[in-house]
ZASEBA-181805 format. One record per residue (C-alpha): x, y, z; residue number from 1; residue in three letters. Coordinates in Angstrom, 2 decimals. Example, Ala and Ser with C-alpha at 12.3 -4.5 7.8 and 13.67 -1.06 7.14 Angstrom:
2
<atom <12.30, -4.50, 7.80>, 1, 'ala'>
<atom <13.67, -1.06, 7.14>, 2, 'ser'>
end
This chain:
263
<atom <10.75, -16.02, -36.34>, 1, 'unk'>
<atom <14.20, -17.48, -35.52>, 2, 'unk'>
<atom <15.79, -13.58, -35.99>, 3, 'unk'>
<atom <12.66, -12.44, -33.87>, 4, 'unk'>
<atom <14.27, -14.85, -31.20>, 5, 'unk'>
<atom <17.51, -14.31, -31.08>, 6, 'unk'>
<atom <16.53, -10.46, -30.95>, 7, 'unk'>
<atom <14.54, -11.50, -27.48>, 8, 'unk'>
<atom <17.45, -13.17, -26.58>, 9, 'unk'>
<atom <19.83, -10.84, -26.96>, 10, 'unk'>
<atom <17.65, -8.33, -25.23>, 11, 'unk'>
<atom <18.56, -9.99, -22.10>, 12, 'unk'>
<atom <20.50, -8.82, -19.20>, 13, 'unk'>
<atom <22.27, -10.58, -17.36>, 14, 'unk'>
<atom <22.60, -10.19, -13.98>, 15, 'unk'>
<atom <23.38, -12.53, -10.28>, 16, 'unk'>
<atom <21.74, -13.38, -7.60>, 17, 'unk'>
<atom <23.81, -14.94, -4.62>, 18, 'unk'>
<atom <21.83, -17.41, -2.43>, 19, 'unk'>
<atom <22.35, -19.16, 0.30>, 20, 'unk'>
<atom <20.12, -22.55, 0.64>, 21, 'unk'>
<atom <18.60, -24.17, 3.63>, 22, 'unk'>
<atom <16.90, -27.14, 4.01>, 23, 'unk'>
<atom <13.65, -26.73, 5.03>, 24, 'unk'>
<atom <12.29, -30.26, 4.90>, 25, 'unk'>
<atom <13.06, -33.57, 3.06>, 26, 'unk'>
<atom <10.57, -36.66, 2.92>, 27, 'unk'>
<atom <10.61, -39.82, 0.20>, 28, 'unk'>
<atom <11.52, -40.21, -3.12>, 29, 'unk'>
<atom <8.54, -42.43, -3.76>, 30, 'unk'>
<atom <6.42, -38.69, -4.14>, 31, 'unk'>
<atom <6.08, -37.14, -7.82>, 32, 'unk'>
<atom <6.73, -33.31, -7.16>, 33, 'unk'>
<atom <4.17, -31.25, -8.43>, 34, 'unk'>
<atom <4.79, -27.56, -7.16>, 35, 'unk'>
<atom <5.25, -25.12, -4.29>, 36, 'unk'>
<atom <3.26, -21.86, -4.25>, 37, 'unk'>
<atom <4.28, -18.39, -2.84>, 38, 'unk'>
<atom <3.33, -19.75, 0.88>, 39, 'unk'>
<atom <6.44, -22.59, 0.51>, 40, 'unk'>
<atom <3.12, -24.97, 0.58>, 41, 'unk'>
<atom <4.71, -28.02, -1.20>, 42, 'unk'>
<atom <2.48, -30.57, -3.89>, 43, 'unk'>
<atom <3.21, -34.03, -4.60>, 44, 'unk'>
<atom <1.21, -37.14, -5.87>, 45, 'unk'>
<atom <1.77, -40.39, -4.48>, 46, 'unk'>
<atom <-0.59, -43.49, -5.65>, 47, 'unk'>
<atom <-3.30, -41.61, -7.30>, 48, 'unk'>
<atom <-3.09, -39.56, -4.11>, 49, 'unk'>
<atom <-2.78, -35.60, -4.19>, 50, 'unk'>
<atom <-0.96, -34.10, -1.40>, 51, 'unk'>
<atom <-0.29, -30.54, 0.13>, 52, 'unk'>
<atom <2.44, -30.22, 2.89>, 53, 'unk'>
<atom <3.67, -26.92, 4.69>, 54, 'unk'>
<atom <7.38, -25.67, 4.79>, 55, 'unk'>
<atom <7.89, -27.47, 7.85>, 56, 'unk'>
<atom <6.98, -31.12, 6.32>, 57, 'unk'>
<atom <3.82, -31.46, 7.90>, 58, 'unk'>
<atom <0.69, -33.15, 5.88>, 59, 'unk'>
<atom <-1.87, -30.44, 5.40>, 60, 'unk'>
<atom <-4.89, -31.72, 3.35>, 61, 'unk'>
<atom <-4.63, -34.67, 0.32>, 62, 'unk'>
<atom <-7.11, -34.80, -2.36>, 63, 'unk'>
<atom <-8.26, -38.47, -4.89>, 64, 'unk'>
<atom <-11.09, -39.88, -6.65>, 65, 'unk'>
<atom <-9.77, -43.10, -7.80>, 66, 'unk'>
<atom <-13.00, -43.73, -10.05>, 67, 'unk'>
<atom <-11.58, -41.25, -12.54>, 68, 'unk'>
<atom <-8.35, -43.51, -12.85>, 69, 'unk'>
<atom <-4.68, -41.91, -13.14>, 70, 'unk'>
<atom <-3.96, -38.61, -12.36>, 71, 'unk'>
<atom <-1.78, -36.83, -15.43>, 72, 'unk'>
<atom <-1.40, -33.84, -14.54>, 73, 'unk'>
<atom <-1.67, -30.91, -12.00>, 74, 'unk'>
<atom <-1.75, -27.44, -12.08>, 75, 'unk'>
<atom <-0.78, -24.96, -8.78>, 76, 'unk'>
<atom <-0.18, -22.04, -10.48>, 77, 'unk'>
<atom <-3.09, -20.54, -8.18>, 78, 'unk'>
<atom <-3.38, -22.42, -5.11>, 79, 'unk'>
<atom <-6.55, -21.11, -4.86>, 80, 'unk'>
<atom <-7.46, -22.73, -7.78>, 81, 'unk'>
<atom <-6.15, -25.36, -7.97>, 82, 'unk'>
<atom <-6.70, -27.86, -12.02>, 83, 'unk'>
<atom <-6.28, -31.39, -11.71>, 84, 'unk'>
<atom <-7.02, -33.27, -15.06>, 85, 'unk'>
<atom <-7.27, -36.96, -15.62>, 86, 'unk'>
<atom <-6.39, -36.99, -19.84>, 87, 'unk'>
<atom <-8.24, -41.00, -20.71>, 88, 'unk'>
<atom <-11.09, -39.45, -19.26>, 89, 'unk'>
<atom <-10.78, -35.80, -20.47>, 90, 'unk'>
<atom <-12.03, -34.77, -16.94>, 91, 'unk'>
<atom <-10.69, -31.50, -14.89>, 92, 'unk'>
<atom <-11.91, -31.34, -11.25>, 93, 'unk'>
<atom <-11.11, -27.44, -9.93>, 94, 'unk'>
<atom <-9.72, -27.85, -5.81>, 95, 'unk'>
<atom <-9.57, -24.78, -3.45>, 96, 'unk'>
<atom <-6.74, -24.40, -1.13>, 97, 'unk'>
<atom <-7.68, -27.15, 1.33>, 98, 'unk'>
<atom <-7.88, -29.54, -1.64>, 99, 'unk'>
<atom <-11.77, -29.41, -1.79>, 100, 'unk'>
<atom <-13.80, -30.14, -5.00>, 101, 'unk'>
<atom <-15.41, -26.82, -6.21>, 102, 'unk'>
<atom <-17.99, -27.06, -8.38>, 103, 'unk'>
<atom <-18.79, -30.12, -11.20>, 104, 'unk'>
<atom <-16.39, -32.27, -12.94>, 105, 'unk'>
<atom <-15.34, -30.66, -16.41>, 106, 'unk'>
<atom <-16.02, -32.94, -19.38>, 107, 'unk'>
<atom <-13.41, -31.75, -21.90>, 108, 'unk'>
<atom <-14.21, -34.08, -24.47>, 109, 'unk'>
<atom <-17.97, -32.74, -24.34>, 110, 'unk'>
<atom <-16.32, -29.06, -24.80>, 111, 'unk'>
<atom <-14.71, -30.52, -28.54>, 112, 'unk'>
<atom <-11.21, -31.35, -26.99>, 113, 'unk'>
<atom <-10.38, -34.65, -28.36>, 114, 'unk'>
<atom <-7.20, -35.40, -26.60>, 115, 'unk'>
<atom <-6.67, -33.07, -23.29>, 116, 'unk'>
<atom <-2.78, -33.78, -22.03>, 117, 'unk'>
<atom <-2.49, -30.30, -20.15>, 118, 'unk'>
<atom <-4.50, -28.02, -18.53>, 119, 'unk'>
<atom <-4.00, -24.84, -15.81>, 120, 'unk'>
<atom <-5.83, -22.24, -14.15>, 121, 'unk'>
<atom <-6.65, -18.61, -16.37>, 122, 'unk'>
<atom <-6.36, -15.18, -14.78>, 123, 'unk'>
<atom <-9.65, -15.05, -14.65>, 124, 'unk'>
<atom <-12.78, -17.48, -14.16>, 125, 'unk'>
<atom <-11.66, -19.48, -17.31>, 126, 'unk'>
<atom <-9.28, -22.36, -17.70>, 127, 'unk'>
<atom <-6.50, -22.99, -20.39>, 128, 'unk'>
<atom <-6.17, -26.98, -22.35>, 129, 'unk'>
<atom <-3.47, -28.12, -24.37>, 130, 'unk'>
<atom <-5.41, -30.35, -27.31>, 131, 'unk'>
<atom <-2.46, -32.54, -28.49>, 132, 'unk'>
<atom <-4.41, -33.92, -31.12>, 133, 'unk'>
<atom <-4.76, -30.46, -32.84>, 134, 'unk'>
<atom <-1.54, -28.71, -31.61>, 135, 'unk'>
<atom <-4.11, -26.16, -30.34>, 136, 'unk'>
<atom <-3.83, -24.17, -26.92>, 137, 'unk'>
<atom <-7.91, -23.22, -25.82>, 138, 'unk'>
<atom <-8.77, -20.59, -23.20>, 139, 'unk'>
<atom <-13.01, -21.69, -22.02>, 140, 'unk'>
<atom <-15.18, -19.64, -20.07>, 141, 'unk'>
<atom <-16.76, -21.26, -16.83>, 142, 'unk'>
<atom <-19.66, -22.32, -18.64>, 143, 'unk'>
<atom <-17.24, -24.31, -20.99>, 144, 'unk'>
<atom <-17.86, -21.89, -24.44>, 145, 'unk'>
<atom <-14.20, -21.57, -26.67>, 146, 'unk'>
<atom <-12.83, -17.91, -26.16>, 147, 'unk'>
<atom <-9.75, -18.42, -27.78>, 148, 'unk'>
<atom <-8.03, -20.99, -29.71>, 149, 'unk'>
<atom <-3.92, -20.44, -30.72>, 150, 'unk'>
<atom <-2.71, -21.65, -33.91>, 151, 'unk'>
<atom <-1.17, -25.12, -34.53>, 152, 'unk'>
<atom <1.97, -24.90, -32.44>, 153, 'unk'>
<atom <3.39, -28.59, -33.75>, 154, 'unk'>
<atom <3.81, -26.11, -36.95>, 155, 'unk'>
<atom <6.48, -23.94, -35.17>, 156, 'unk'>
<atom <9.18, -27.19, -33.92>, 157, 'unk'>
<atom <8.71, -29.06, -37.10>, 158, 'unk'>
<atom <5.88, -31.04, -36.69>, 159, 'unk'>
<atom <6.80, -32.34, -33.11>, 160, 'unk'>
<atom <6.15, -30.01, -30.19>, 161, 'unk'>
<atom <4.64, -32.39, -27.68>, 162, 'unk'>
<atom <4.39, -30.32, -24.59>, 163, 'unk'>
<atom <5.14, -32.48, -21.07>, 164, 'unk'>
<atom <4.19, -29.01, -18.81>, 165, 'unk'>
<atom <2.24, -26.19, -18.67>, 166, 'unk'>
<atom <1.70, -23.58, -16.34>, 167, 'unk'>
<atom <0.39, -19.75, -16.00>, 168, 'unk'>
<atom <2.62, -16.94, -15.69>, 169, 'unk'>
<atom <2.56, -13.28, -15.58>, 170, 'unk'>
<atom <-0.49, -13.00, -17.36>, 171, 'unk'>
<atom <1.17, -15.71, -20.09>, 172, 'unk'>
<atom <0.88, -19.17, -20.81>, 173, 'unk'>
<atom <4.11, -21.53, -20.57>, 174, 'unk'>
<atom <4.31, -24.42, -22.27>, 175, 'unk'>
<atom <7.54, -26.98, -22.37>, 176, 'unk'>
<atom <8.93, -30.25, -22.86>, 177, 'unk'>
<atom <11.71, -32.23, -21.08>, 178, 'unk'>
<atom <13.69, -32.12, -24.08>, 179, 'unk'>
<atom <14.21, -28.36, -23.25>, 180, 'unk'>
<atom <11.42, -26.91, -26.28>, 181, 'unk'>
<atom <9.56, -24.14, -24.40>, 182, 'unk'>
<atom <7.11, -21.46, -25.21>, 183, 'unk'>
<atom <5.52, -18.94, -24.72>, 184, 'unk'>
<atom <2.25, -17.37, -25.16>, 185, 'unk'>
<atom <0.37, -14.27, -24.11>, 186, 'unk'>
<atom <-3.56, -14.13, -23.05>, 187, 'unk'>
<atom <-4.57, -13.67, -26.78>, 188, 'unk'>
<atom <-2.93, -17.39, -27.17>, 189, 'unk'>
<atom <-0.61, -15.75, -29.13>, 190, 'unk'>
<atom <2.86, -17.15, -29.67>, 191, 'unk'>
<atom <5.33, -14.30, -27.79>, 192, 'unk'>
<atom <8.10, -16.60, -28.40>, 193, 'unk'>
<atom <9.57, -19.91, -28.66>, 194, 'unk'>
<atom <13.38, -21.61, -28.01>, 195, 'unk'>
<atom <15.18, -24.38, -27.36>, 196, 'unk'>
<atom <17.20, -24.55, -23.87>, 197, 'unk'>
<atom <19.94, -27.56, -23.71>, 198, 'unk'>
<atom <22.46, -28.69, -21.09>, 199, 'unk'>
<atom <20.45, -29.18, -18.48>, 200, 'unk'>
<atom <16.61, -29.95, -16.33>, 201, 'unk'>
<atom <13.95, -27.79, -18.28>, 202, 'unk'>
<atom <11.01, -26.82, -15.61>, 203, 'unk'>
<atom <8.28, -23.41, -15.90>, 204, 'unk'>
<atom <6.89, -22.37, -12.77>, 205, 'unk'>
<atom <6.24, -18.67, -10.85>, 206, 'unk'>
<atom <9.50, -17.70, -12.07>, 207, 'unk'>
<atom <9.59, -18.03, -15.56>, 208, 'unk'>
<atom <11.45, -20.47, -17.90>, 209, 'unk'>
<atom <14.91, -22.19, -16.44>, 210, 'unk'>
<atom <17.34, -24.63, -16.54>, 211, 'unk'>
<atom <19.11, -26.31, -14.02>, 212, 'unk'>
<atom <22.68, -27.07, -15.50>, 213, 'unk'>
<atom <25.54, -28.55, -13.58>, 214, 'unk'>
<atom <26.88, -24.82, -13.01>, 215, 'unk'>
<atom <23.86, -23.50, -11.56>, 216, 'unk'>
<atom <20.38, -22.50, -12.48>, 217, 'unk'>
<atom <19.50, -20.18, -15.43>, 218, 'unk'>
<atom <16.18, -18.31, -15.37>, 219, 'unk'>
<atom <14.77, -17.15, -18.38>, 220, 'unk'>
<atom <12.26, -13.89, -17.77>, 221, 'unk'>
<atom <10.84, -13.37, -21.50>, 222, 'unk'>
<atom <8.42, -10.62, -20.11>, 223, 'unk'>
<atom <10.90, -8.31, -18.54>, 224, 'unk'>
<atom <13.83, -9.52, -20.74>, 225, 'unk'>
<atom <16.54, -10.82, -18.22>, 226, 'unk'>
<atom <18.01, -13.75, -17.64>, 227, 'unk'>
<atom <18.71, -14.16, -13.77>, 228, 'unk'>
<atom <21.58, -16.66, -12.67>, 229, 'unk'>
<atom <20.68, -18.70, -9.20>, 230, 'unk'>
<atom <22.79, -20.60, -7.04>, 231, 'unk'>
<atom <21.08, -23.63, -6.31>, 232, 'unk'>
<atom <21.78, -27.30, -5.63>, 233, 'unk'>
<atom <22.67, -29.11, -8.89>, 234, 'unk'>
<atom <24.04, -32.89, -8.60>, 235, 'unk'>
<atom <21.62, -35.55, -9.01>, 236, 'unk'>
<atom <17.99, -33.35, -9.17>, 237, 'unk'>
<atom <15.64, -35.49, -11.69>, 238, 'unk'>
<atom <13.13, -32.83, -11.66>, 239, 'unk'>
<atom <12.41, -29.30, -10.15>, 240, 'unk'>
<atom <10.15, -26.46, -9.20>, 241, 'unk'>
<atom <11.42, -23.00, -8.20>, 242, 'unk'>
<atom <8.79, -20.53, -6.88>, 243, 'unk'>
<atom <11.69, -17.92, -5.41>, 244, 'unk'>
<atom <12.31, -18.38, -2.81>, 245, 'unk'>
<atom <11.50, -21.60, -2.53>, 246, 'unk'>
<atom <13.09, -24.51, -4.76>, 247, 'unk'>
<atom <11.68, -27.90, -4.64>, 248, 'unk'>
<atom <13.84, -30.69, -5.47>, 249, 'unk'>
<atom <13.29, -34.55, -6.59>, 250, 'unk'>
<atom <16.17, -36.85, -6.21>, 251, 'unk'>
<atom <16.71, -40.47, -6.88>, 252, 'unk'>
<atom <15.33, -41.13, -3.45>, 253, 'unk'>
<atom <13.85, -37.93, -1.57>, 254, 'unk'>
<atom <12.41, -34.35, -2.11>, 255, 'unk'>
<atom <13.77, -31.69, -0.38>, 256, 'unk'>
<atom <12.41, -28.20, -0.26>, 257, 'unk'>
<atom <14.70, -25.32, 0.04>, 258, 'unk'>
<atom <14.49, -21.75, 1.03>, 259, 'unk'>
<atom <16.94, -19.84, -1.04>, 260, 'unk'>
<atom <17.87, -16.50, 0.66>, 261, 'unk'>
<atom <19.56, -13.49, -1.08>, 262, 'unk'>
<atom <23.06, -12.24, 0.68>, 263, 'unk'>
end
């Protein structure tokens, strides 16, 4: 596996892409940045509290049901489907793109997950949960059968992959972890590939795999095999999601959204 990787590695090309940022909108640092979609729609959670803004700032729709407890985690990949899971609970709710409820409440823990900590939108009807008490990544239908179920993948970072994201893209599943461990696997929850990325903020999104470092932002394509170099702000970003062109910043004490425009 590790001469596999560097093979996939070394496949890449590398190539620039000069941008020029502006500030579209900034608002407080008391928000948790969840995503921005293709539209430059931004998500955050604030107090429980789901929220969906424009690219001008502006509040569009916000989304809670505090009887479920604390939100852990969200999932944009398709703003038209959009996951939220509470993990104590082992509930999903599925929103549409004005933060509605569709459908019933999802009761992992009925479906045989015992400890849901991720959990994103399929390509199709179906939905994809990370099991950290098994290691296991499960693709469900929408009547909650097990299609698929991938192999332990603790087994592959020596007993400790812990993933703290997960998202859909290109047809593939990415899972990371702040630490900089990412993965990823195709629609057969099949591992494609697997590395570790240091030196910098670790973040999957519409884009790929990347890192911000201090000299920039590296992009990691595994699919198409390149490895794309983006000029983006770098000092002081705790956290970060880039759907191109848009790149969402969290700072010590705002968010800023910016639109990052090829020259």
């Amino acid at each position: 596996m590790r001469k596999l990787n560097l093979f996939i590695l070394l496949l890449f090309v590398p190539f620039s892409l000069i941008c020029q940022n502006a500030e579209l909108f900034s608002i407080d640092g008391t928000h948790s940045i969840v995503g921005v979609d293709n539209q430059g729609s931004s998500y955050f959670l604030n107090k429980n509290v789901l929220y969906k803004y424009n690219s001008k700032g502006e509040i569009l729709n916000n989304f809670s049901d505090f009887k479920n407890g604390s939100i852990s985690h969200v999932d944009v990949s398709n703003p038209l489907k959009i996951i939220v899971l509470w993990s104590e609970l082992g509930v999903v709710e599925v929103l549409d793109n004005t933060l509605s409820v569709v459908g019933n409440p999802i009761n992992l823990i009925q479906m045989g997950v015992d400890e849901p900590t991720l959990a994103c939108a399929s390509e199709g009807d179906g939905l994809w949960v990370y099991d950290a008490s098994s290691g296991t990544l499960n693709l469900f239908n929408p009547g909650g059968s097990l299609l698929l179920q991938s192999l332990d993948l603790r087994k592959l970072n020596k007993g400790n992959f812990l993933p703290d994201g997960m998202c859909l893209w290109s047809n593939h599943i990415l899972l990371y972890t702040d630490a900089g461990n990412v993965m990823l696997l195709d629609n057969a929850a099949s591992v494609v590939t697997h590395s570790q990325l240091r030196g910098g903020v670790v973040a999957g999104g519409d884009n790929g795999f990347s890192i911000l470092k201090t000299t920039g932002m590296q992009l990691y394509d595994l699919v198409n095999m390149r490895d794309v170099r983006v000029e983006t702000p770098t000092t002081g970003i705790k956290k970060y999601y880039l759907n191109s062109p848009y790149f969402l910043a969290q700072f010590e004490s705002k968010i800023i959204l910016y639109l990052l425009s090829a020259q």
